[in-house]
C-alpha positions as CSV (number, residue, x, y, z in Angstrom):
1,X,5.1,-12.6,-12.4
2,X,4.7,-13.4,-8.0
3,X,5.4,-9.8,-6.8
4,X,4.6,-11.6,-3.5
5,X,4.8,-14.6,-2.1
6,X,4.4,-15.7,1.6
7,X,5.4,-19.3,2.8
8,X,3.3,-20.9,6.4
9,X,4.2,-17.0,7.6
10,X,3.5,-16.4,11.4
11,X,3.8,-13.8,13.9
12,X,3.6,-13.6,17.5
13,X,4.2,-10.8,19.5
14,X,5.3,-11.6,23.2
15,X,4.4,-8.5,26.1
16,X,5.5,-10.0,29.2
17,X,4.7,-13.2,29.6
18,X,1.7,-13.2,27.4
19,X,1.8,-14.4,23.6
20,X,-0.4,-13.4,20.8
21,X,-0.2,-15.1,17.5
22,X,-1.1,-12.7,15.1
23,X,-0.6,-14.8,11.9
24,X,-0.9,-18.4,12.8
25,X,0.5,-20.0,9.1
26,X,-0.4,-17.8,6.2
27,X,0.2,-18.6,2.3
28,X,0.2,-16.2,-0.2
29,X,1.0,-15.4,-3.4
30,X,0.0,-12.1,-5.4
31,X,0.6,-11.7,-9.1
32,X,1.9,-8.5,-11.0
33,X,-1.0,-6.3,-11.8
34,X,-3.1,-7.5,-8.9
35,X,-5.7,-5.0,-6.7
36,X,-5.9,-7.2,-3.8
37,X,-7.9,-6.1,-0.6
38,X,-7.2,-8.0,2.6
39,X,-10.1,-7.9,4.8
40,X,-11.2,-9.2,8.7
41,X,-12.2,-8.1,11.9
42,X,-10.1,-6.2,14.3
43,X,-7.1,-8.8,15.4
44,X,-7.2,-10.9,12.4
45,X,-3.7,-10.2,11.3
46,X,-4.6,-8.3,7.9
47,X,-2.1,-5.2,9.0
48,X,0.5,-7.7,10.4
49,X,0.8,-9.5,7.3
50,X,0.2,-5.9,5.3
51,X,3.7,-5.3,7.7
52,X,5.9,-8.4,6.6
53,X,5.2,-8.0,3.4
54,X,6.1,-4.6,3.1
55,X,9.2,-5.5,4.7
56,X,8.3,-3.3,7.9
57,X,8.4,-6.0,10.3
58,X,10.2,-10.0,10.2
59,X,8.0,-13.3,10.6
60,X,8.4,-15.2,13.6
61,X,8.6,-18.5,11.6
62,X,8.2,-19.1,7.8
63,X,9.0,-16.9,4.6
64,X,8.5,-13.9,3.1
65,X,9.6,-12.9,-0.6
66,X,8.5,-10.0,-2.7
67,X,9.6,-9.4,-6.5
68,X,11.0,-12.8,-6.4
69,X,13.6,-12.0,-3.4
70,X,13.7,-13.6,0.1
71,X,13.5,-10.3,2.7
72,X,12.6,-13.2,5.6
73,X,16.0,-12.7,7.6
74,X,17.3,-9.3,5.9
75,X,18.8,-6.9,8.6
76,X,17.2,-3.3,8.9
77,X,19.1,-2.0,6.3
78,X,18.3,-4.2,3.5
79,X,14.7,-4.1,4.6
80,X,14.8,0.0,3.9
81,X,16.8,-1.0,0.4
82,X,14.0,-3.2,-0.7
83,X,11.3,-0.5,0.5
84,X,13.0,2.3,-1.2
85,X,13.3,0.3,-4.6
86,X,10.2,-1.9,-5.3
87,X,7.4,-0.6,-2.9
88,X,5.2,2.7,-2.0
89,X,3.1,3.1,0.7
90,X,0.1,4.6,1.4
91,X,-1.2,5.1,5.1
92,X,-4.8,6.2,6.8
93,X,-3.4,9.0,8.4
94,X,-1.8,10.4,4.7
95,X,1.8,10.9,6.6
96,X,2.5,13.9,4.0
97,X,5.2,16.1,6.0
98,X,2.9,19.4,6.7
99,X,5.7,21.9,5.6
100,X,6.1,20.7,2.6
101,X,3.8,21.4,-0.9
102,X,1.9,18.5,-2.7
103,X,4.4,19.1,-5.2
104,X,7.9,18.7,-2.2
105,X,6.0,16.1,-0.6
106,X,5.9,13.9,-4.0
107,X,9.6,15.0,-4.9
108,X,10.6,13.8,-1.6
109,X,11.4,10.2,-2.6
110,X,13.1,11.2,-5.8
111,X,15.3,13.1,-4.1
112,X,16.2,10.3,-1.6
113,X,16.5,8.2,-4.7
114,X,19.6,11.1,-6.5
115,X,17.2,11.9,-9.3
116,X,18.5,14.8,-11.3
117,X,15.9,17.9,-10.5
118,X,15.0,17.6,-15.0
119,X,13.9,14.2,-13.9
120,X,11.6,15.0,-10.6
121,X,10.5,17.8,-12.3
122,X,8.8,15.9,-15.5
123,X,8.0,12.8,-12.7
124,X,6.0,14.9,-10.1
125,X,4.3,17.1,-12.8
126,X,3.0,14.0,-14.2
127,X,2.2,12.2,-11.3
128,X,-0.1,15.3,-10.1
129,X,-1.6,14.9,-13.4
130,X,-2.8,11.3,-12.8
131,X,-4.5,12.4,-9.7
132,X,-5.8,15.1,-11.1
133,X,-4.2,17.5,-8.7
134,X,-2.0,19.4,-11.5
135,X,-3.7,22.6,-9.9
136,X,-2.7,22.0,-6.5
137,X,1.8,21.4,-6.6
138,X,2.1,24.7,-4.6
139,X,-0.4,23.9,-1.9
140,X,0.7,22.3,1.6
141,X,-1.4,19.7,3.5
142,X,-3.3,22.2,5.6
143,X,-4.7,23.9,2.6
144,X,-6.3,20.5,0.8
145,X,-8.7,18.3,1.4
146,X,-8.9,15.0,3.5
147,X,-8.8,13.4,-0.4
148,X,-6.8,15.6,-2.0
149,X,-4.4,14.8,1.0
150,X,-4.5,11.1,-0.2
151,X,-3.9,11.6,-3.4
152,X,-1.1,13.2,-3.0
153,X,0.0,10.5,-0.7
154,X,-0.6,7.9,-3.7
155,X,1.6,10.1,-6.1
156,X,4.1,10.1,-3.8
157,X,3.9,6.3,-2.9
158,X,4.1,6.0,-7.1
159,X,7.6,8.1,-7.5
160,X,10.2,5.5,-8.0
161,X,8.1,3.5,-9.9
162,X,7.7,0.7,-7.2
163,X,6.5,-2.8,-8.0
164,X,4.0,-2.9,-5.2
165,X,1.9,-0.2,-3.2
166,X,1.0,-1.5,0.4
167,X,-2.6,0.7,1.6
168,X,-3.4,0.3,5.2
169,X,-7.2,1.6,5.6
170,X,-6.7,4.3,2.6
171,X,-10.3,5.8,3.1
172,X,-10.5,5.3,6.6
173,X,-10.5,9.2,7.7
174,X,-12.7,9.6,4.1
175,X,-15.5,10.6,3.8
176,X,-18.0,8.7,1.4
177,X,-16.8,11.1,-1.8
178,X,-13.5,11.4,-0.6
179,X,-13.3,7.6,-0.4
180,X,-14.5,6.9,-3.6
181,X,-12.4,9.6,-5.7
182,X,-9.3,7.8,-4.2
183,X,-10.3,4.7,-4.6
184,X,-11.2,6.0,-8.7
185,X,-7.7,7.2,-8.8
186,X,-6.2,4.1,-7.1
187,X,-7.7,1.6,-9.3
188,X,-7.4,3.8,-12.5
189,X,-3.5,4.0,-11.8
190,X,-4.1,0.2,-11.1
191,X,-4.7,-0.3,-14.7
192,X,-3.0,2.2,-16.7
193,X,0.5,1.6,-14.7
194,X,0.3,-1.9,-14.1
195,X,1.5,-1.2,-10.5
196,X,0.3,-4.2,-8.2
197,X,-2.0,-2.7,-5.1
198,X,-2.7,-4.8,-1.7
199,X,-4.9,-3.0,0.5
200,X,-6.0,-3.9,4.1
201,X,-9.7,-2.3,4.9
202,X,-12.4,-2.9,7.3
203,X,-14.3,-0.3,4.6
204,X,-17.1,-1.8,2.3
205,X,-16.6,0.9,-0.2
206,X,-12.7,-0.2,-0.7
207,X,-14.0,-3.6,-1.0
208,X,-16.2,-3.0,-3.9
209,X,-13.2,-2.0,-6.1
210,X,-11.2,-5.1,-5.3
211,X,-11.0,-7.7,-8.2
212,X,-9.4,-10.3,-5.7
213,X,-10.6,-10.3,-1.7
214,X,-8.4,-12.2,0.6
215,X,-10.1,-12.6,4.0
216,X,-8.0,-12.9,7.3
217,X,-9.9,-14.3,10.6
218,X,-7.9,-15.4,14.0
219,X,-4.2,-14.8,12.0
220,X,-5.2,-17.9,9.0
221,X,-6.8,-16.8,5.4
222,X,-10.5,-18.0,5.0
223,X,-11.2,-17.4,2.0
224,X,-9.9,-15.9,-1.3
225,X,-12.0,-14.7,-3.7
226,X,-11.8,-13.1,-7.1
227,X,-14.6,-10.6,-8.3
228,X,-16.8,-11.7,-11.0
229,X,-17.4,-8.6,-13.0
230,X,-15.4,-4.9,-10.8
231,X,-16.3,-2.8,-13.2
232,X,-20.5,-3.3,-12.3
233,X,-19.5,-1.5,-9.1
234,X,-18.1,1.6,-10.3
């Protein structure tokens, strides 16, 4: 099954009278199951399209669909439907709200979502468990690690059971054992879930885990690859 498909996508952004075309015709198409890593210098457009296709931002020109539906013209609110209901997000700076426990900050989009508190309760205490944080639901940011942080971040981008989770630099305030426990947990959720991941990263230890690289240079994909043989890296 396409969870995503993109159609001759650009973007340009317009700050005065200066243009910058920050996807310049990009086709894609990502299958159901997929851990996809986007990759490029600075400026190549990997966020941007990271951005459309998570339905945060429109296309200048061209199409976007994800799980089959066209999001290309949808108005604000349908984009937040589409987010709410078929994709999580996980982001470099872990955006957990720092008042909350590991265990609040998960339940948060089930609660948005009207799920009775029997049904959070068995979701979050096994989500914990698949990051193997079940230790740690009374604990708020400040008292966990930088990785402990992002896991927590991936349970809660997992909650509703979303289609697709979207990773913008995931180990980029990591360090190297940090990094690699959440990329352990991101790929093993990967593949006992089924949930599709797309992952933008500058970071050659993200990289390593992908089983399909897609590589972004001046806004137009230059290659895309698929791994021979992931698991050699691990």
């Amino acid at each position: 099954m396409e969870v995503v498909k993109t159609e001759n996508v650009t973007r340009t952004y317009k700050v005065g009278n200066v243009e910058t075309n920050a996807l310049r015709g990009v086709n894609l198409s990502v299958q159901s199951g997929e851990f996809t890593a986007l990759i490029g210098p600075s400026g190549s457009g990997k966020t941007t399209l990271l951005q459309l296709i998570g339905c945060l931002d429109q296309p200048t020109s061209g199409k976007v669909y994800v799980n089959g539906k066209d999001v290309t013209n949808l108005n604000r609110n349908q984009r937040a439907d589409i987010r709410a209901a078929s994709l999580g997000f996980v982001f470099q700076f872990f955006a957990l709200i720092p008042t909350l426990t590991a265990y609040e900050n998960i339940e948060m989009p089930l609660l948005l979502a009207g799920k009775s508190a029997s049904e959070r309760a068995e979701r979050v205490k096994y989500l914990l468990e698949m990051v193997d944080l079940a230790d740690r639901g009374k604990n708020r940011p400040d008292q966990l690690s930088g990785g402990q942080q992002q896991r927590v971040a991936v349970a809660r981008a997992l909650a509703t059971n979303p289609a697709l989770i979207l990773a913008d630099e995931p180990t980029a305030n990591l360090d190297t054992p940090n990094g690699k426990q959440v990329m352990e947990v991101m790929t093993r959720l990967n593949k006992e879930t089924g949930v599709t991941f797309i992952f933008a990263t500058h970071d050659p230890r993200v990289i390593q885990y992908a089983r399909r690289v897609v590589t972004l240079q001046d806004g137009l994909i230059v290659s895309d690859s698929v791994a021979e043989k992931v698991e050699a890296v691990h």
